[in-house]
mmCIF file of the N, C-alpha and C atoms, coordinates in Angstrom:
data_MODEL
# 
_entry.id   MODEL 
# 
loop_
_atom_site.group_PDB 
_atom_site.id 
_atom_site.type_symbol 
_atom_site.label_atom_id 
_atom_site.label_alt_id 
_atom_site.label_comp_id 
_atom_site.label_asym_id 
_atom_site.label_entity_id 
_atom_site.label_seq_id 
_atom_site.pdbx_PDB_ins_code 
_atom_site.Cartn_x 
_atom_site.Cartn_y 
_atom_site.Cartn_z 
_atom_site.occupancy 
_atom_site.B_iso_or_equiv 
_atom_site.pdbx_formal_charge 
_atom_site.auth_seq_id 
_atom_site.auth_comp_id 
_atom_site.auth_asym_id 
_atom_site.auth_atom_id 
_atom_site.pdbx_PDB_model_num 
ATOM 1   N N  . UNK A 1 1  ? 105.728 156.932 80.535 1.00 0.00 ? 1  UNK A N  1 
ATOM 2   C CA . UNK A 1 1  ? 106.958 157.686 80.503 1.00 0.00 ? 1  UNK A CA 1 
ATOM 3   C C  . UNK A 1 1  ? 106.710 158.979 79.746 1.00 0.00 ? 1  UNK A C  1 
ATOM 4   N N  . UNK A 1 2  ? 106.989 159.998 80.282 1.00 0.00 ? 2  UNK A N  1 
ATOM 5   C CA . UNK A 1 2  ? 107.227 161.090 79.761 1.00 0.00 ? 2  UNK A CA 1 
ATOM 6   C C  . UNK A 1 2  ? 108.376 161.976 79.567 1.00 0.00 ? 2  UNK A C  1 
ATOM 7   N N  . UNK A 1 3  ? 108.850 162.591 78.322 1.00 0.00 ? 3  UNK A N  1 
ATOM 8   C CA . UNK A 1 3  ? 110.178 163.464 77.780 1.00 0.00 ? 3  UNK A CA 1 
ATOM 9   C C  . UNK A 1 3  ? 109.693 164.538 77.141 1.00 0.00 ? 3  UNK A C  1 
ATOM 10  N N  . UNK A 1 4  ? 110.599 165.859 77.320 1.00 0.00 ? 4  UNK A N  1 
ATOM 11  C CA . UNK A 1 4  ? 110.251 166.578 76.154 1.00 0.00 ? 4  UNK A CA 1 
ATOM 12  C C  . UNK A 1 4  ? 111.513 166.521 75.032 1.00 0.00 ? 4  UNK A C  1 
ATOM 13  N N  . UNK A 1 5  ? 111.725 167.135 73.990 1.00 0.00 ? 5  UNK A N  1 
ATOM 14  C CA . UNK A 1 5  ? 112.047 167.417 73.764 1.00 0.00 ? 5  UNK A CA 1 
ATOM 15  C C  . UNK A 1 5  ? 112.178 168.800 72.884 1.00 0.00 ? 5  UNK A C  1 
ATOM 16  N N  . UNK A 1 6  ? 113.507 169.374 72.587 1.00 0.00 ? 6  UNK A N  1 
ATOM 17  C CA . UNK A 1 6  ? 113.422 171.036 72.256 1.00 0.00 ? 6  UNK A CA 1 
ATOM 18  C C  . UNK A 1 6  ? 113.377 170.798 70.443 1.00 0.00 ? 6  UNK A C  1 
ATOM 19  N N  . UNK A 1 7  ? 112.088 172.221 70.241 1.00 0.00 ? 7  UNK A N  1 
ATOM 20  C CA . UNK A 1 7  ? 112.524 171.781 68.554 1.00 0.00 ? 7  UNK A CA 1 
ATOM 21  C C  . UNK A 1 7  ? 112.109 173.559 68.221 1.00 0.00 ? 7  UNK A C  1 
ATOM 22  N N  . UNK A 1 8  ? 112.821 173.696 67.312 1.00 0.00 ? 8  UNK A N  1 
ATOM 23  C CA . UNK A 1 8  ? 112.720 175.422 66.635 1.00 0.00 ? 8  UNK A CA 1 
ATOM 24  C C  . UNK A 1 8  ? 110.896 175.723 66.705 1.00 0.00 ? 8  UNK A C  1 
ATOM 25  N N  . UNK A 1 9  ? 111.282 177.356 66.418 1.00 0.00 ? 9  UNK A N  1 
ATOM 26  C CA . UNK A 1 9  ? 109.866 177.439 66.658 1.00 0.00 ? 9  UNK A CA 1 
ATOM 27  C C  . UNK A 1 9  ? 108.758 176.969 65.116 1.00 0.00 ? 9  UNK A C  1 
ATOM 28  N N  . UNK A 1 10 ? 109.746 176.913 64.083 1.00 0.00 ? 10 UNK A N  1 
ATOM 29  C CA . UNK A 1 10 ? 109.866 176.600 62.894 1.00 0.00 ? 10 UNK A CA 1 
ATOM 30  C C  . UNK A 1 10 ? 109.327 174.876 62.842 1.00 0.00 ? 10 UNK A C  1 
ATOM 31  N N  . UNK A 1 11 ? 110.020 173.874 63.109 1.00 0.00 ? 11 UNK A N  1 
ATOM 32  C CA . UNK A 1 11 ? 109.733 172.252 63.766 1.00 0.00 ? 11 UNK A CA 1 
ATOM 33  C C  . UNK A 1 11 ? 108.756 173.052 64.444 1.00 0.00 ? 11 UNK A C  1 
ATOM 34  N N  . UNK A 1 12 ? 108.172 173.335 65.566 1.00 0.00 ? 12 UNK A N  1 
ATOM 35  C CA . UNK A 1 12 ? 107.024 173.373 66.249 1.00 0.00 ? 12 UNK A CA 1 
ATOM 36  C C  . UNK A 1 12 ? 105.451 173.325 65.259 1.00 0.00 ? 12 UNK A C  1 
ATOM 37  N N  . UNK A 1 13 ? 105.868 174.446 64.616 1.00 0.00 ? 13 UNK A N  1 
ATOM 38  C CA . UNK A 1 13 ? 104.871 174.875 63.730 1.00 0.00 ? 13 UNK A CA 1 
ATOM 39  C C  . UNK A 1 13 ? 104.459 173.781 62.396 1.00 0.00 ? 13 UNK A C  1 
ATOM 40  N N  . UNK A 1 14 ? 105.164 173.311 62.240 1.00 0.00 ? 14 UNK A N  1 
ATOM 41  C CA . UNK A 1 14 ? 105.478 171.743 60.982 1.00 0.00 ? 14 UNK A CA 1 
ATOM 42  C C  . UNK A 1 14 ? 104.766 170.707 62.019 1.00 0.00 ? 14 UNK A C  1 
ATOM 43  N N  . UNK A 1 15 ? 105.075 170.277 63.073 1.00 0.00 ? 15 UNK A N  1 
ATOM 44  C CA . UNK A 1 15 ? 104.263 169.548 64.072 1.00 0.00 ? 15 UNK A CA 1 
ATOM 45  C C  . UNK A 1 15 ? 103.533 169.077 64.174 1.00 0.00 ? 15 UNK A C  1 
ATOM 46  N N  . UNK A 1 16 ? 102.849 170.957 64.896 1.00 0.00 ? 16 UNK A N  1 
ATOM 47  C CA . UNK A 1 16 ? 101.671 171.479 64.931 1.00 0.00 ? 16 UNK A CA 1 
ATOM 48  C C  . UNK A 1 16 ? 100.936 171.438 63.929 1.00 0.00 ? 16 UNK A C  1 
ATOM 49  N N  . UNK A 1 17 ? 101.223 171.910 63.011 1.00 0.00 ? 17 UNK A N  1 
ATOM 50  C CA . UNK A 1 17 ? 100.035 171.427 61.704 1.00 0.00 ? 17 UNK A CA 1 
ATOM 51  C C  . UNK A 1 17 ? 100.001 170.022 61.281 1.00 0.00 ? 17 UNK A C  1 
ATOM 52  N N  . UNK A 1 18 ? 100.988 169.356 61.730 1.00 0.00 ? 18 UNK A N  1 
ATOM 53  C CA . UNK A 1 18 ? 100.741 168.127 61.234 1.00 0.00 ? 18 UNK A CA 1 
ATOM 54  C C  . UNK A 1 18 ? 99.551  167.381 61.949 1.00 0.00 ? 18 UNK A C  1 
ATOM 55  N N  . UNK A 1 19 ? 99.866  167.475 63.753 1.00 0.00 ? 19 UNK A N  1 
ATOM 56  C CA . UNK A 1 19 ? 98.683  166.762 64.603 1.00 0.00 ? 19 UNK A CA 1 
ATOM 57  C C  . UNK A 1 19 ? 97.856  167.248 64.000 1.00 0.00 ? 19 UNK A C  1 
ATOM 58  N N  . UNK A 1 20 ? 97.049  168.588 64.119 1.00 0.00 ? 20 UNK A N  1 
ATOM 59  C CA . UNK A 1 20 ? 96.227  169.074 63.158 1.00 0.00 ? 20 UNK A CA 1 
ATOM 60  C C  . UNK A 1 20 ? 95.188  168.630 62.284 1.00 0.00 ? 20 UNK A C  1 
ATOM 61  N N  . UNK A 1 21 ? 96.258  169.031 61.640 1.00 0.00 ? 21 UNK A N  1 
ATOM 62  C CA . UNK A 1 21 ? 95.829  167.863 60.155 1.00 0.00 ? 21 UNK A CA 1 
ATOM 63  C C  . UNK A 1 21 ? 95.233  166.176 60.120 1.00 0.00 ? 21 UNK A C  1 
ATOM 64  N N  . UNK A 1 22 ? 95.955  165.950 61.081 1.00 0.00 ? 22 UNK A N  1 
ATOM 65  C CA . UNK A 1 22 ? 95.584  163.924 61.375 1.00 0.00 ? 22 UNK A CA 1 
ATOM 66  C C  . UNK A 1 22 ? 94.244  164.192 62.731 1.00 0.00 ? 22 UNK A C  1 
ATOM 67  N N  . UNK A 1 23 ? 94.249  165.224 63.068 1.00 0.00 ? 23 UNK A N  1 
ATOM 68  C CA . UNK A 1 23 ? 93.386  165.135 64.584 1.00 0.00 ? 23 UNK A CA 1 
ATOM 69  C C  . UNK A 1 23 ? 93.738  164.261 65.690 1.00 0.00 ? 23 UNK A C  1 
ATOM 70  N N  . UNK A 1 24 ? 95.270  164.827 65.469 1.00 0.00 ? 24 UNK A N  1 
ATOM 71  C CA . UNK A 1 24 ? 95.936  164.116 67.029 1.00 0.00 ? 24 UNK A CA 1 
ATOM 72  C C  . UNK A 1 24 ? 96.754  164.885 67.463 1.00 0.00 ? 24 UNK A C  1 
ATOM 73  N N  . UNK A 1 25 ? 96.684  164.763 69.002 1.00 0.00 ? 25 UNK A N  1 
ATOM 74  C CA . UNK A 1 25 ? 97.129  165.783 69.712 1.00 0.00 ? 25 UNK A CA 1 
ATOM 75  C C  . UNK A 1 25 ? 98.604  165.826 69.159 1.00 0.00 ? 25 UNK A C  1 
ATOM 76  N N  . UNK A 1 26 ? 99.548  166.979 69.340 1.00 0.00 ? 26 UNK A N  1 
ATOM 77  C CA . UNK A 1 26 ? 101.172 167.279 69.119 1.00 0.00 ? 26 UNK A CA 1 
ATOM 78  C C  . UNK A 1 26 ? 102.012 165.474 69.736 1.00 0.00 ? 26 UNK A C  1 
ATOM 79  N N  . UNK A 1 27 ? 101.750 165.463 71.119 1.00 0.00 ? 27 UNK A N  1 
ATOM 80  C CA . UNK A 1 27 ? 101.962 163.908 71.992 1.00 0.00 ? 27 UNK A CA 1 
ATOM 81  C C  . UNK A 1 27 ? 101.872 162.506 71.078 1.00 0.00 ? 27 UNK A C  1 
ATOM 82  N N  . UNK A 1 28 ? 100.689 162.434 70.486 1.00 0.00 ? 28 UNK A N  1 
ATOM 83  C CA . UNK A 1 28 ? 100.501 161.538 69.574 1.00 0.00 ? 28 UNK A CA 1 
ATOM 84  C C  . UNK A 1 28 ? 101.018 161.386 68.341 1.00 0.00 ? 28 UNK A C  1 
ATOM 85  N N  . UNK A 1 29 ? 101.334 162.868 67.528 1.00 0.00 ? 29 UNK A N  1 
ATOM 86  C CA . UNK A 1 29 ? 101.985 162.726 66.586 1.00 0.00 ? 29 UNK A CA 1 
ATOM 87  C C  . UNK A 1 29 ? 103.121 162.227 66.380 1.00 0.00 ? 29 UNK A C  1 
ATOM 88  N N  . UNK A 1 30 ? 104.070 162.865 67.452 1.00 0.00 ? 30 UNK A N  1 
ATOM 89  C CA . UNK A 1 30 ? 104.948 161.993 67.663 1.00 0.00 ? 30 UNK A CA 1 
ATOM 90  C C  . UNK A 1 30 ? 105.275 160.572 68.060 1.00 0.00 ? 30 UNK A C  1 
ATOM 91  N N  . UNK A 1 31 ? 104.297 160.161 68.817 1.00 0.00 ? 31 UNK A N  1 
ATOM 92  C CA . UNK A 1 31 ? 104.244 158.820 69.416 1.00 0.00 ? 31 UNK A CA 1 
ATOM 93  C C  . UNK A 1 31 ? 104.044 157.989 68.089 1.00 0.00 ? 31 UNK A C  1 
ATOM 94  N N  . UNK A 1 32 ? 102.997 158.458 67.082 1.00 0.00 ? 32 UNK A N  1 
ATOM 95  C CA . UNK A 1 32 ? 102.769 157.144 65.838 1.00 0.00 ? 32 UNK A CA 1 
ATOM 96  C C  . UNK A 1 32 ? 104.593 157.640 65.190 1.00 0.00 ? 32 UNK A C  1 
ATOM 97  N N  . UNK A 1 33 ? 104.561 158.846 65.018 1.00 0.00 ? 33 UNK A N  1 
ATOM 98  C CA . UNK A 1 33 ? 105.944 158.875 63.817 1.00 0.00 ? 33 UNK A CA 1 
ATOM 99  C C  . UNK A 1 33 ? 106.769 158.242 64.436 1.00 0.00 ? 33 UNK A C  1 
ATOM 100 N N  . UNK A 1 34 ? 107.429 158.209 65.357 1.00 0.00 ? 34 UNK A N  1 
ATOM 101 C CA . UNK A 1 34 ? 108.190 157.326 66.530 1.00 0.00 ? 34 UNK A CA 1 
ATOM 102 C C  . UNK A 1 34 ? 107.800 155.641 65.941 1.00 0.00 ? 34 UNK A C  1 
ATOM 103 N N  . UNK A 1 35 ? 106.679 155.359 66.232 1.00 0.00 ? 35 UNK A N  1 
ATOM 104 C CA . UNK A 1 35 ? 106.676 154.081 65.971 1.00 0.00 ? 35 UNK A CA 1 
ATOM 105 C C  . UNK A 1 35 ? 106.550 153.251 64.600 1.00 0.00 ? 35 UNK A C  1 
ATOM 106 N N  . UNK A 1 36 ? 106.101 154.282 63.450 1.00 0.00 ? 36 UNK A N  1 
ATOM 107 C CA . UNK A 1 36 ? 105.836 154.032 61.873 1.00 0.00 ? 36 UNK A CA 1 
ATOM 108 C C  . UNK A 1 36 ? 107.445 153.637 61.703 1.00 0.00 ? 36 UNK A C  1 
ATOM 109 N N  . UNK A 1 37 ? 108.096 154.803 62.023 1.00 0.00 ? 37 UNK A N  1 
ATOM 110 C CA . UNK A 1 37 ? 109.668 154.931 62.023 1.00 0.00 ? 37 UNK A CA 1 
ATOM 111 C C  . UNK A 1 37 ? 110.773 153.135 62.056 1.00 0.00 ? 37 UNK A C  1 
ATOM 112 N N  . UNK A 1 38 ? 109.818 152.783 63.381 1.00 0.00 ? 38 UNK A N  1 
ATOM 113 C CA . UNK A 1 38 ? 110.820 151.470 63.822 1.00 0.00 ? 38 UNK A CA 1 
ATOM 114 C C  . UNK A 1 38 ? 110.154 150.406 63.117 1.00 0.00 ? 38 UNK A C  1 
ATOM 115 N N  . UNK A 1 39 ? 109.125 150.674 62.982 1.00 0.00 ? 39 UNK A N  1 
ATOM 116 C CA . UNK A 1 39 ? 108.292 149.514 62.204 1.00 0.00 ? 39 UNK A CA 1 
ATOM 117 C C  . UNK A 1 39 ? 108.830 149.132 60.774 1.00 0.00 ? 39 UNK A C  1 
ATOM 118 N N  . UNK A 1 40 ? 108.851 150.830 60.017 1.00 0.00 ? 40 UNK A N  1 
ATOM 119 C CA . UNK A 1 40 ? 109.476 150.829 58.776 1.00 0.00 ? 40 UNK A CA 1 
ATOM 120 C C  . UNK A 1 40 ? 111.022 150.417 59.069 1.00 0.00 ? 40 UNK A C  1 
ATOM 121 N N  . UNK A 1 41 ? 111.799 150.483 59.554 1.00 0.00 ? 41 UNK A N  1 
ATOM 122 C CA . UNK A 1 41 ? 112.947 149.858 59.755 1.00 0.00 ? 41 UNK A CA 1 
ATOM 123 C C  . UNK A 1 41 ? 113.206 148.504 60.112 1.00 0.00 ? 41 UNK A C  1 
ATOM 124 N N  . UNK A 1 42 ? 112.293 147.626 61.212 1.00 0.00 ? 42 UNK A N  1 
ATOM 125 C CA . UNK A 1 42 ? 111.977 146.051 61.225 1.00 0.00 ? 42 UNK A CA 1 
ATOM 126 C C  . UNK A 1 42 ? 111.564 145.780 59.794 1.00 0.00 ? 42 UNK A C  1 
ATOM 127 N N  . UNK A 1 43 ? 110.990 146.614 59.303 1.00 0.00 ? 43 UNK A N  1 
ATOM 128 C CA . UNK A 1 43 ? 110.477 145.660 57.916 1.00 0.00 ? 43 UNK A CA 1 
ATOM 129 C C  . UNK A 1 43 ? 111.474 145.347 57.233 1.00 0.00 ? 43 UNK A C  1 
ATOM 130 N N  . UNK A 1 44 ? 112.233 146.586 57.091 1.00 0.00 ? 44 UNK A N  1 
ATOM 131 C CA . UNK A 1 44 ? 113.292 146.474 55.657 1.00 0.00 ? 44 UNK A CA 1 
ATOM 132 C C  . UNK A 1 44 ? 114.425 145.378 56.649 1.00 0.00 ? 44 UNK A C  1 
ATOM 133 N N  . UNK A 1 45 ? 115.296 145.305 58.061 1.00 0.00 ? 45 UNK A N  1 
ATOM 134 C CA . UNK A 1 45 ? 115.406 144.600 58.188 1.00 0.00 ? 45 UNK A CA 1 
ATOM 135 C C  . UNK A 1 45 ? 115.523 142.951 57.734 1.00 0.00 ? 45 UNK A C  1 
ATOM 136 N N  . UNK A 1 46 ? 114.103 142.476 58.593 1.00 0.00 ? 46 UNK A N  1 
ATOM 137 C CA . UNK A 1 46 ? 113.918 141.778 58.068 1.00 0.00 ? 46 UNK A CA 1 
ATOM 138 C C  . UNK A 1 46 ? 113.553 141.392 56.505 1.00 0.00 ? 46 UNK A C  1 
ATOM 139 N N  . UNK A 1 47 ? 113.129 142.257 55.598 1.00 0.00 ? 47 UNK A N  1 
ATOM 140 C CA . UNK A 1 47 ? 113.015 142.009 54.464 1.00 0.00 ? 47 UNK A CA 1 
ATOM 141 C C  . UNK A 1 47 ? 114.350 141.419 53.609 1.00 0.00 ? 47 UNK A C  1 
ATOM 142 N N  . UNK A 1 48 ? 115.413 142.012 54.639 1.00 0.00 ? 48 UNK A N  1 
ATOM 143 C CA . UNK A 1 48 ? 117.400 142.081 53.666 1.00 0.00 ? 48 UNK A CA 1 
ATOM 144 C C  . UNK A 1 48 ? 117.341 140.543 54.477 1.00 0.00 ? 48 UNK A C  1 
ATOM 145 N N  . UNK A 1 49 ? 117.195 140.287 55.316 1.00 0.00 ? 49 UNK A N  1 
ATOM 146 C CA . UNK A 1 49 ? 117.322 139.169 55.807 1.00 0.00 ? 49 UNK A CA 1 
ATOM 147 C C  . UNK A 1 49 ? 116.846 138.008 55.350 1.00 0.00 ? 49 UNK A C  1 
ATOM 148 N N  . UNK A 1 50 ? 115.576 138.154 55.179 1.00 0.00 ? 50 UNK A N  1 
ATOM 149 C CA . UNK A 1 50 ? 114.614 136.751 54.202 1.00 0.00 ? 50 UNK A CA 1 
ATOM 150 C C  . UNK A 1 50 ? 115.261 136.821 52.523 1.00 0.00 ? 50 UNK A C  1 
ATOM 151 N N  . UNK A 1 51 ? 115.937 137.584 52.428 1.00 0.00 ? 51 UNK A N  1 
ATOM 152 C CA . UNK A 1 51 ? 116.472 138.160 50.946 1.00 0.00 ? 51 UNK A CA 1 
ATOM 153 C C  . UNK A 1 51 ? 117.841 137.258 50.910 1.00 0.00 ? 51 UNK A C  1 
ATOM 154 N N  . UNK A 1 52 ? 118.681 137.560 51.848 1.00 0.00 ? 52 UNK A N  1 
ATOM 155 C CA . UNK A 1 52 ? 119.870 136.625 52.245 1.00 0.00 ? 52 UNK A CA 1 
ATOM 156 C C  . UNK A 1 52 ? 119.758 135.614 52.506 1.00 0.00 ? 52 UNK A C  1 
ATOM 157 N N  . UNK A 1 53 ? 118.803 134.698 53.084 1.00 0.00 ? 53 UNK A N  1 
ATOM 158 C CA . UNK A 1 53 ? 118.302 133.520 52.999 1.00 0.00 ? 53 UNK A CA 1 
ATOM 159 C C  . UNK A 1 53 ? 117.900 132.928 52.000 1.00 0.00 ? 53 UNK A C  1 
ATOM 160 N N  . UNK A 1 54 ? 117.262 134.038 51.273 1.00 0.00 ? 54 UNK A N  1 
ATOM 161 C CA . UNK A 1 54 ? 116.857 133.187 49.649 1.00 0.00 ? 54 UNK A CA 1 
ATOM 162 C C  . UNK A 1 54 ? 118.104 132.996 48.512 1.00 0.00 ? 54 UNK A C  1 
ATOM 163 N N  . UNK A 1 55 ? 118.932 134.033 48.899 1.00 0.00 ? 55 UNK A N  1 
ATOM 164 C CA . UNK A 1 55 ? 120.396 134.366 48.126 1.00 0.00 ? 55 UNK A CA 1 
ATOM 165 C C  . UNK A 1 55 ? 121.059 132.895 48.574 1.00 0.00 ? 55 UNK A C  1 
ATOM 166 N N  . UNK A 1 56 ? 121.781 132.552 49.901 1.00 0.00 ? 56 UNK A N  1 
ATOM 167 C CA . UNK A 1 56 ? 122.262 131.761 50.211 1.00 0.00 ? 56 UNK A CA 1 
ATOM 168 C C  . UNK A 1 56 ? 121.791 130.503 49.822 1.00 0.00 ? 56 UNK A C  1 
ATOM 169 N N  . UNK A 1 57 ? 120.796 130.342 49.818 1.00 0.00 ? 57 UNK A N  1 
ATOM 170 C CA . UNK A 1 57 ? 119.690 129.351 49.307 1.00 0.00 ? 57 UNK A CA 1 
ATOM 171 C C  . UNK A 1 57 ? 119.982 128.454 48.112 1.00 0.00 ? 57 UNK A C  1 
ATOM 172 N N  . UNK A 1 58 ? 120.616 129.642 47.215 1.00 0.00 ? 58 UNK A N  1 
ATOM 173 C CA . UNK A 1 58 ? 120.822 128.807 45.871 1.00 0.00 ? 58 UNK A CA 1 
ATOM 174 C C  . UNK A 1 58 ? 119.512 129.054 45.067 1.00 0.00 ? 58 UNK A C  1 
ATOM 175 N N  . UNK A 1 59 ? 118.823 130.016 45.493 1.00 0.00 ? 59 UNK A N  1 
ATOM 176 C CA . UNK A 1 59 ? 117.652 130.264 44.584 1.00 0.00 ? 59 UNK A CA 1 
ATOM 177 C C  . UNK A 1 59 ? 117.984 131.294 43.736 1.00 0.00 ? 59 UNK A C  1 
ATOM 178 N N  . UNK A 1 60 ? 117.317 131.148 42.615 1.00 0.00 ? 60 UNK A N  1 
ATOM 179 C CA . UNK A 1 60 ? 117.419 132.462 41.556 1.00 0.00 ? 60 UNK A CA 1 
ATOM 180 C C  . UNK A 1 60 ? 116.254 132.853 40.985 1.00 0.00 ? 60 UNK A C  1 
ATOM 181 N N  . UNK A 1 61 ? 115.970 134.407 41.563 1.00 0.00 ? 61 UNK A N  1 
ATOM 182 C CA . UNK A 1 61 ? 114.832 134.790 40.608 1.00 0.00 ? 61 UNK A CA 1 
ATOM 183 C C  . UNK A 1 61 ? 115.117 135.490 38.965 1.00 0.00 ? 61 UNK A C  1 
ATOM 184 N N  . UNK A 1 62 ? 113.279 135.469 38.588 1.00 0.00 ? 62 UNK A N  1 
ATOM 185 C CA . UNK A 1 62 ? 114.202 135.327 37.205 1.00 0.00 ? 62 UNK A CA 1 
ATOM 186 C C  . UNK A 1 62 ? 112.831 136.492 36.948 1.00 0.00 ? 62 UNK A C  1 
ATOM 187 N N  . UNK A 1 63 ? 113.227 137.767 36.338 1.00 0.00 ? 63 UNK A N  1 
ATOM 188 C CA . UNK A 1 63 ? 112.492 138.392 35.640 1.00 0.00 ? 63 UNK A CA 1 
ATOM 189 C C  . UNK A 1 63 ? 110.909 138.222 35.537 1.00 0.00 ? 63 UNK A C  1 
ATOM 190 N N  . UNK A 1 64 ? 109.478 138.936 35.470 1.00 0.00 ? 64 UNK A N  1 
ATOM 191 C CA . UNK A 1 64 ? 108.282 138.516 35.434 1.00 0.00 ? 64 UNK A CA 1 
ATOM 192 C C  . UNK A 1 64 ? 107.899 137.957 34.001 1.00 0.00 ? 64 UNK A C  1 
ATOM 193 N N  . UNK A 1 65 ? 108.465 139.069 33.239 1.00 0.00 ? 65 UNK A N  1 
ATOM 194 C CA . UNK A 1 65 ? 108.662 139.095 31.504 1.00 0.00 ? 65 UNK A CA 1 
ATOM 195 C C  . UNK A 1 65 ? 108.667 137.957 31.207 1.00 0.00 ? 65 UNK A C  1 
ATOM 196 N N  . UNK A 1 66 ? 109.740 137.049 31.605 1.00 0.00 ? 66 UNK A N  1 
ATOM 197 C CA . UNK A 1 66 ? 110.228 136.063 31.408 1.00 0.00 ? 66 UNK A CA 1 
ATOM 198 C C  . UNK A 1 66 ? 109.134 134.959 31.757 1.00 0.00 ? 66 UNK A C  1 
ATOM 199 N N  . UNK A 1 67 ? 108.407 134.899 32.755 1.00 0.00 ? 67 UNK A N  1 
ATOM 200 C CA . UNK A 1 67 ? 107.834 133.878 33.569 1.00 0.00 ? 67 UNK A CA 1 
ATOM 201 C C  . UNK A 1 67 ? 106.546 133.937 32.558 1.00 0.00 ? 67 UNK A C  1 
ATOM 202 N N  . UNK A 1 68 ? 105.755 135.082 31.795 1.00 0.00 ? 68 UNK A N  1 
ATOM 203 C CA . UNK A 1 68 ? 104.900 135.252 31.263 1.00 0.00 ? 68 UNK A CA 1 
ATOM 204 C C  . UNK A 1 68 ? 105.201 134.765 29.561 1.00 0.00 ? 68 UNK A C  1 
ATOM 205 N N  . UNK A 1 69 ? 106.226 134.940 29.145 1.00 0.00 ? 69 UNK A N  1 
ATOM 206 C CA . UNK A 1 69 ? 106.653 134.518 28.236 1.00 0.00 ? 69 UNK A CA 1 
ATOM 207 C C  . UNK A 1 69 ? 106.431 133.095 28.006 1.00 0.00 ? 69 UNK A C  1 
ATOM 208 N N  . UNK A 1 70 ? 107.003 132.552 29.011 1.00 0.00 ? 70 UNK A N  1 
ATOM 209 C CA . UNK A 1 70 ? 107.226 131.070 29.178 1.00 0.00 ? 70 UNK A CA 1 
ATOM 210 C C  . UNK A 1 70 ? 105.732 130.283 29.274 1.00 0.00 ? 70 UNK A C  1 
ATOM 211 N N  . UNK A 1 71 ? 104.936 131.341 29.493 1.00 0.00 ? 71 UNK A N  1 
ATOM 212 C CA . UNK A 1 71 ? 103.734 130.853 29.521 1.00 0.00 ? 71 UNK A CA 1 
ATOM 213 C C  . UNK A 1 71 ? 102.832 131.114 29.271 1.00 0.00 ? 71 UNK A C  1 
ATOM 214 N N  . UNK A 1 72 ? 103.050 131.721 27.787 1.00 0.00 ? 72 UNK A N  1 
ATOM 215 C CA . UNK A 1 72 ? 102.374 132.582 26.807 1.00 0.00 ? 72 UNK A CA 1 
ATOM 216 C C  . UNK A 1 72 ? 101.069 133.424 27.353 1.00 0.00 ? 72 UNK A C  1 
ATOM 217 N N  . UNK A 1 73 ? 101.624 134.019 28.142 1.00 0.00 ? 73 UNK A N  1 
ATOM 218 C CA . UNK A 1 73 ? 100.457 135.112 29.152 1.00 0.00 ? 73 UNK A CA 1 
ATOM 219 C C  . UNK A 1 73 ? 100.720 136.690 28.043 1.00 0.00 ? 73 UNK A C  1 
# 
């Protein structure tokens, strides 16, 4: 599948140096930021989710301080 889309000549140039910089074509740059993007968003996702499960859970975390304390670390 192919799209363009329109970006200032300003965004072009930010881009452009970015592929650049990584040694990937303008196409690609976008294609990883595109996908870092959704990835970083499944994570946190799911991260609030396994978080609400542990909440609901009846579990309680407790400070590291604390855990080292307790065990004279």
């Amino acid at each position: 599948m192919a799209f363009s889309i329109r970006l200032t000549e300003e965004e072009r140039n930010l881009a452009e140096s970015y592929a650049k910089l990584h040694s990937v074509s303008l196409g690609e740059a976008f294609k990883q930021a595109l996908f870092e993007k959704i990835e970083d968003e499944y994570d946190v996702a799911v991260a609030e989710e396994a978080y609400k499960e542990y909440v609901d859970g009846g579990r309680k975390s407790y400070p590291i301080a604390d855990v080292w304390k307790e065990s004279d670390l």
